[in-house]
One Martini backbone bead per residue (centre of mass of N, CA, C, O) as a GRO file, in nm:
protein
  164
    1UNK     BB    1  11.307   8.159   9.914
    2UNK     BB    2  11.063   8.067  10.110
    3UNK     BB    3  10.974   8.403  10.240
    4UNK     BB    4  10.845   8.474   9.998
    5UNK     BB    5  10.503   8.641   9.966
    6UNK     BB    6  10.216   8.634   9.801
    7UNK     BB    7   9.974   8.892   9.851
    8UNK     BB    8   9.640   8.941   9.683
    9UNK     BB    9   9.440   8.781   9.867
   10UNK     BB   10   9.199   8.688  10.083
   11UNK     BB   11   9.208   8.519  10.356
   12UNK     BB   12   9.173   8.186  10.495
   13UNK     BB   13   9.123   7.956  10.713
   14UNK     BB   14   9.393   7.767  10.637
   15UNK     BB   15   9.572   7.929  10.422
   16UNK     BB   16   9.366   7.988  10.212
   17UNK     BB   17   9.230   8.128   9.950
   18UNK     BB   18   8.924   8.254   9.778
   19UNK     BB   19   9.054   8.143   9.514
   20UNK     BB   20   9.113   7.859   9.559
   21UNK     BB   21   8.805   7.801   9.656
   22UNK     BB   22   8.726   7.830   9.361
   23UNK     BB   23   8.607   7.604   9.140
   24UNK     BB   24   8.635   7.738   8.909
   25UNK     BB   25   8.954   7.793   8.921
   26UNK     BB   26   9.002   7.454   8.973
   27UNK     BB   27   8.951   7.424   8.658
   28UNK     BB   28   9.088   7.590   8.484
   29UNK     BB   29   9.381   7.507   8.636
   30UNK     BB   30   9.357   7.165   8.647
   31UNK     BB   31   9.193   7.117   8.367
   32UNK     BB   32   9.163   7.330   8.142
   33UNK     BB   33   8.840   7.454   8.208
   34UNK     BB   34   8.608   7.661   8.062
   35UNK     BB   35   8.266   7.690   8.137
   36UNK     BB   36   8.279   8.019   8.035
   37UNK     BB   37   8.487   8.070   7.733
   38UNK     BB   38   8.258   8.110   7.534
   39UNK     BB   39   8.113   8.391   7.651
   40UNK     BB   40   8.351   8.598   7.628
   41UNK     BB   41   8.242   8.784   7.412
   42UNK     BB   42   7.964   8.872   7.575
   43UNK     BB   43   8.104   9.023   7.835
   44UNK     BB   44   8.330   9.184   7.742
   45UNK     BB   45   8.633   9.376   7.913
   46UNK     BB   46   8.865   9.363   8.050
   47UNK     BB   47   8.895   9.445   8.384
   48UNK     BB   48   9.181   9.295   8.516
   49UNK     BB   49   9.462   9.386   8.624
   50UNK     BB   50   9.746   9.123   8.674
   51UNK     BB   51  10.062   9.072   8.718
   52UNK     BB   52  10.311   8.915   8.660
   53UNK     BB   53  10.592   8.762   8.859
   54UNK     BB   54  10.944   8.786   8.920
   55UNK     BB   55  11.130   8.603   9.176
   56UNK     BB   56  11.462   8.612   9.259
   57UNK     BB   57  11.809   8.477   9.403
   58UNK     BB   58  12.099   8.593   9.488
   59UNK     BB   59  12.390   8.673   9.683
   60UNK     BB   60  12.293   9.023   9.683
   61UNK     BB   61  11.974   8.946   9.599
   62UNK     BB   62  11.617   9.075   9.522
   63UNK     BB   63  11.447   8.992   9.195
   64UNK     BB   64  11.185   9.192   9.043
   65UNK     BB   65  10.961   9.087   8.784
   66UNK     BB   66  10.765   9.287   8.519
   67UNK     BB   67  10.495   9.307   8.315
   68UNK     BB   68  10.465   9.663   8.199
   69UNK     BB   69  10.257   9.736   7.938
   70UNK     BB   70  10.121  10.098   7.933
   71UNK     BB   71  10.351  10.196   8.193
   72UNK     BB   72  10.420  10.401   8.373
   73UNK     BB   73  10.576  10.602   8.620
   74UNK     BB   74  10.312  10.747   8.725
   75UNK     BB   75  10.161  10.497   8.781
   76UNK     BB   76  10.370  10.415   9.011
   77UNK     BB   77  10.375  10.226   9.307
   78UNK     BB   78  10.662  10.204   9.561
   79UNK     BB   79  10.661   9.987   9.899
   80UNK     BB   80  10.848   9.976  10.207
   81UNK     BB   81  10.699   9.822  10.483
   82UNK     BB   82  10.916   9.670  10.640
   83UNK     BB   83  10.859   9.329  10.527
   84UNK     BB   84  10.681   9.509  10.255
   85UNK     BB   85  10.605   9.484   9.932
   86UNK     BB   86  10.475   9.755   9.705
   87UNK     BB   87  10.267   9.750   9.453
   88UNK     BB   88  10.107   9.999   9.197
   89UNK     BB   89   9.874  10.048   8.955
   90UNK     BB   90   9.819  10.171   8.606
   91UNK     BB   91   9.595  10.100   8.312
   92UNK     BB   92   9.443  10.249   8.064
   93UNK     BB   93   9.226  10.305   7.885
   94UNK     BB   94   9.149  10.317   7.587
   95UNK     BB   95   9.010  10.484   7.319
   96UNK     BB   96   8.701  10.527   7.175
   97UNK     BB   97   8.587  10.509   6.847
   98UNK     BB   98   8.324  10.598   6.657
   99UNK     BB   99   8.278  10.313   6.452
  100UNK     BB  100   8.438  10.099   6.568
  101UNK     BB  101   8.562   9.752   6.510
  102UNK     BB  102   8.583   9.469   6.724
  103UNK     BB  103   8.688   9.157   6.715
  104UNK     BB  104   8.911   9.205   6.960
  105UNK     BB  105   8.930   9.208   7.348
  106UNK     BB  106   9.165   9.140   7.544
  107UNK     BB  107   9.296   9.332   7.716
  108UNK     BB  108   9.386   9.452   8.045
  109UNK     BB  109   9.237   9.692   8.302
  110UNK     BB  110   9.361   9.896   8.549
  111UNK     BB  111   9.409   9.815   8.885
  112UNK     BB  112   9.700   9.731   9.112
  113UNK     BB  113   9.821   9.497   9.378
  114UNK     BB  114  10.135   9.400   9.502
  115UNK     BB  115  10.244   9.147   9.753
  116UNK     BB  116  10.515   9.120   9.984
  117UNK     BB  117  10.698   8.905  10.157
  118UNK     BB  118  10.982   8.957  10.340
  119UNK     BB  119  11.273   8.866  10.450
  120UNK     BB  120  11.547   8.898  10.602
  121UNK     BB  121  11.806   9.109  10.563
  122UNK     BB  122  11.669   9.318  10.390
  123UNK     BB  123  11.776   9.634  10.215
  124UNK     BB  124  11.545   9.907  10.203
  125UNK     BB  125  11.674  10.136  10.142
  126UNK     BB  126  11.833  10.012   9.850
  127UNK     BB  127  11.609  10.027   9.637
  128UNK     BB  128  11.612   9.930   9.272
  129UNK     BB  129  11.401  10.086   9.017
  130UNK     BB  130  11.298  10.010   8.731
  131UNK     BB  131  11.144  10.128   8.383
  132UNK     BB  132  11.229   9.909   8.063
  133UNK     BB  133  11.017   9.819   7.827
  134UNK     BB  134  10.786   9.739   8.028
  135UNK     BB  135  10.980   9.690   8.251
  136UNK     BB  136  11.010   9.585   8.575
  137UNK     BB  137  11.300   9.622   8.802
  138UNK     BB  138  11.423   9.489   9.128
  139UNK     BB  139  11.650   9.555   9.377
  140UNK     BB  140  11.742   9.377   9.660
  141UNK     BB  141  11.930   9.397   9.888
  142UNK     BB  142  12.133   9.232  10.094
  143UNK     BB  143  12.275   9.253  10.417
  144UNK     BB  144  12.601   9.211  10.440
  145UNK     BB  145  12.566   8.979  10.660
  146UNK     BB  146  12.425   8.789  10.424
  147UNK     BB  147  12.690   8.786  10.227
  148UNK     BB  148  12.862   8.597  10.094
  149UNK     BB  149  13.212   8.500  10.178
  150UNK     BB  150  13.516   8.488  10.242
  151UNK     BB  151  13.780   8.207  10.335
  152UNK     BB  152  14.037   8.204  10.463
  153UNK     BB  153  14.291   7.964  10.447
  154UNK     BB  154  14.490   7.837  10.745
  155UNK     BB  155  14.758   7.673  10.683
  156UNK     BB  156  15.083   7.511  10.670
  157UNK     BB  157  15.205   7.696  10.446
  158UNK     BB  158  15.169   7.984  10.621
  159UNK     BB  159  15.357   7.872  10.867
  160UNK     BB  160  15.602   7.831  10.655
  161UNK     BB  161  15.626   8.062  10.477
  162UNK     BB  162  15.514   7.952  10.190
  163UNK     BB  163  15.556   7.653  10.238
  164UNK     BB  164  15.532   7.290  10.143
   0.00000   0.00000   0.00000
């Protein structure tokens, strides 16, 4: 399924995106080392919600799956436009109340985007999302002429009337 590509970054040209090129982010990433991430519990609350997203391909659909923890139904907007697949949604911050004494505030909110590019083949009318304990699951079918079918085998046996 190398035909679906994930698009949530501006690209800059030769194909790579603005985060690819952050030096930052390829010591993170590539390292395992946050040269800031000491820092972090001075720097307040995770403000950007990016959920992972898992895509697999069956013979009959295309399966993309996201884990969206108190995320509402009301709060998700799925839509499929040509061969683009966009998902968008918001996560709330909870309330703080004067008083309370946070010693970890690691949780991320805010509103989120996500693209992808679909191959060709996929049925766009009969996209199937549910969101269920916090799974959002969609079932993206291929169209009949894109799965694959059965082909009888019409030999020596069957020209003779079902004799071998």
């Amino acid at each position: 399924m190398a035909n679906v590509v994930r698009r949530n970054e501006a690209q800059v040209p030769g194909g790579l995106s603005r985060g690819e090129l952050d030096p930052l982010r390829v010591m993170r990433e590539v390292l395992r080392f946050d040269p800031f991430g000491e820092m972090a519990p001075f720097a307040g609350p995770a403000v950007a919600f990016n959920p992972d997203f898992e895509v697999k391909e069956t013979d009959k659909a295309y399966v993309f799956k996201a884990d969206l923890p108190g995320i509402e139904e009301k709060d998700l907007d799925i839509a499929v436009t040509g061969n683009r697949l966009t998902i968008s949604g918001k996560r709330d911050h909870e309330e703080r109340h004067e008083g309370e004494t946070f010693y970890a505030y690691e949780r991320s909110y805010g509103n989120f985007t996500r693209a992808f590019t679909l191959p060709d083949g996929v049925d766009a009318e009969h996209v199937q999302a549910e969101l269920k304990n916090g799974v959002l699951t969609m079932h993206l079918a291929k169209l009949p002429e894109l799965q694959p079918r059965k082909i009888e085998i019409k030999g020596l046996a069957a020209k003779q009337g079902g004799r071998a």
